[in-house]
C-alpha positions in Angstrom: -4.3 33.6 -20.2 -2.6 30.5 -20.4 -1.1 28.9 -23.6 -2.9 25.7 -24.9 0.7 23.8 -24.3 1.2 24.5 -20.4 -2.6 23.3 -19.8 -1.6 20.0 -21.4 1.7 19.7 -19.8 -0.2 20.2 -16.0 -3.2 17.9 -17.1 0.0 15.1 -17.3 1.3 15.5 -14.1 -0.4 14.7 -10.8 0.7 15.1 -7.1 1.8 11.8 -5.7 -1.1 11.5 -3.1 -3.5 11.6 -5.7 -2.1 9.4 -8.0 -1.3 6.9 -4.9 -5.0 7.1 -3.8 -6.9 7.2 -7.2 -4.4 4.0 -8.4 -5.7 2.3 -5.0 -2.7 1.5 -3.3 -4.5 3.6 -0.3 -8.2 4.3 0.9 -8.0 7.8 1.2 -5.7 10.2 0.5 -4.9 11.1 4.0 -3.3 7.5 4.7 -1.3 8.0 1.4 0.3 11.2 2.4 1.1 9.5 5.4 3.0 6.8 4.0 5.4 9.1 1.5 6.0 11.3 5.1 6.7 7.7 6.6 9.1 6.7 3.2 6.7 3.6 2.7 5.9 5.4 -0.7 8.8 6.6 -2.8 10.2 7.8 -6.6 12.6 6.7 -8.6 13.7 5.2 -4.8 14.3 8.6 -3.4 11.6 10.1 -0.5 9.5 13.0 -1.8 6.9 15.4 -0.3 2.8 14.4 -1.4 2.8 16.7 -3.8 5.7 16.0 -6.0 4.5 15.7 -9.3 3.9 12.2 -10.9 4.0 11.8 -14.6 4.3 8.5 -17.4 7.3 6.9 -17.3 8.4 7.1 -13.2 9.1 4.7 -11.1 7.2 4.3 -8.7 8.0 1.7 -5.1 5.3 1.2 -2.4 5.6 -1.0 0.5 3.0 -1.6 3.2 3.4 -4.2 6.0 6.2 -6.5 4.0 4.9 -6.3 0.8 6.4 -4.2 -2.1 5.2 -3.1 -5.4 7.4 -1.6 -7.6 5.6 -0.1 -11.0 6.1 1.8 -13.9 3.2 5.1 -13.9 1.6 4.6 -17.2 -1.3 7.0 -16.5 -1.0 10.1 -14.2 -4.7 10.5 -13.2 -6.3 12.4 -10.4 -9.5 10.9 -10.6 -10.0 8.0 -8.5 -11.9 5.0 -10.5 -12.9 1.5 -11.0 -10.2 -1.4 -9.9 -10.1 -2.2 -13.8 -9.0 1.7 -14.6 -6.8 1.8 -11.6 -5.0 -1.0 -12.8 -4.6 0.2 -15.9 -2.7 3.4 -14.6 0.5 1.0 -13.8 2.3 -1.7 -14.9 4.2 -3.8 -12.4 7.3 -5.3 -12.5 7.5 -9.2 -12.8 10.1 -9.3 -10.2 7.8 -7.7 -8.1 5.2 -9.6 -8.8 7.3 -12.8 -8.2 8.7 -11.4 -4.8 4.8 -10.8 -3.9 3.6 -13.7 -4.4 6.5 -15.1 -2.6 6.0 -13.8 0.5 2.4 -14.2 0.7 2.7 -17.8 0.1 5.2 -17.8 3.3 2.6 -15.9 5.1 0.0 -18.4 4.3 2.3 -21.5 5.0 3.0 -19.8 8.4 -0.3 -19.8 9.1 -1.4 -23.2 8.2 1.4 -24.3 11.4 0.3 -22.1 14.0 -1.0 -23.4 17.2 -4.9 -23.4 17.6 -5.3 -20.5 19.8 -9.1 -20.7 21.4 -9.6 -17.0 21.4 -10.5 -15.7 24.8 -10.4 -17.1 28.2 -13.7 -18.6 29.5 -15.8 -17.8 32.6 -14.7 -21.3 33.4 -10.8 -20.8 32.2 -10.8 -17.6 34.8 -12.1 -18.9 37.8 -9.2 -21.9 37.7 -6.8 -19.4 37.2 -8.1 -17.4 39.9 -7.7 -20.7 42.2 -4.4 -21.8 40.9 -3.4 -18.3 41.8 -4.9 -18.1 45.3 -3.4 -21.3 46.4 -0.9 -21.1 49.5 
């Protein structure tokens, strides 16, 4: 039988998949597992296995593509919820926040002055190139 202490002590740590997927920095679990094997997803800045154990107070960094988050665990939960409960399971940085924000205001300038790609060649666009090709 166990003792009323140890049950609380597990119920307050989580496996770092979990908490990953049910804060909704991932769809699934699967893909969050992935990303601690890949170091995308790390503790206290230091690569772990999925199931290290997540409490309150670690640090938390996750990067995917080129952004980062780096966050405080306020809540270890297992249960995956609303975006409202998720959010409320971390608190991020302001650095991070800034650095965010940063780059995705870069990425959106970027985009504004790329060329106008048309998409896919036409039937029309083919058959040129075909005879440009073919000439002697």
């Amino acid at each position: 039988m166990r003792r009323a202490g140890a049950a609380a002590s597990e119920a307050a740590r989580v496996r770092f998949d979990k908490w990953l997927w049910a804060a909704r920095f991932y769809r699934t679990r699967s893909l969050a597992a992935q990303a601690i094997e890949a170091g995308q997803a790390r503790i206290d800045g230091e690569r772990v296995k999925p199931a290290h154990a997540v409490q309150a107070g670690t640090q938390v960094s996750v990067r995917r593509q080129d952004l980062g988050w780096q966050v405080e665990v306020l809540e270890a939960r297992d249960r995956r919820g609303s975006a409202t409960i998720a959010a409320s399971m971390y608190r991020e940085s302001p650095e991070s926040v800034a650095e965010r924000e940063r780059k995705l205001a870069a990425r959106k300038a970027m985009g504004s002055n790329a060329a106008d790609v048309p998409g896919r060649p036409t039937k029309r666009d083919r058959r040129k190139l075909e005879d440009f090709l073919a000439e002697p």
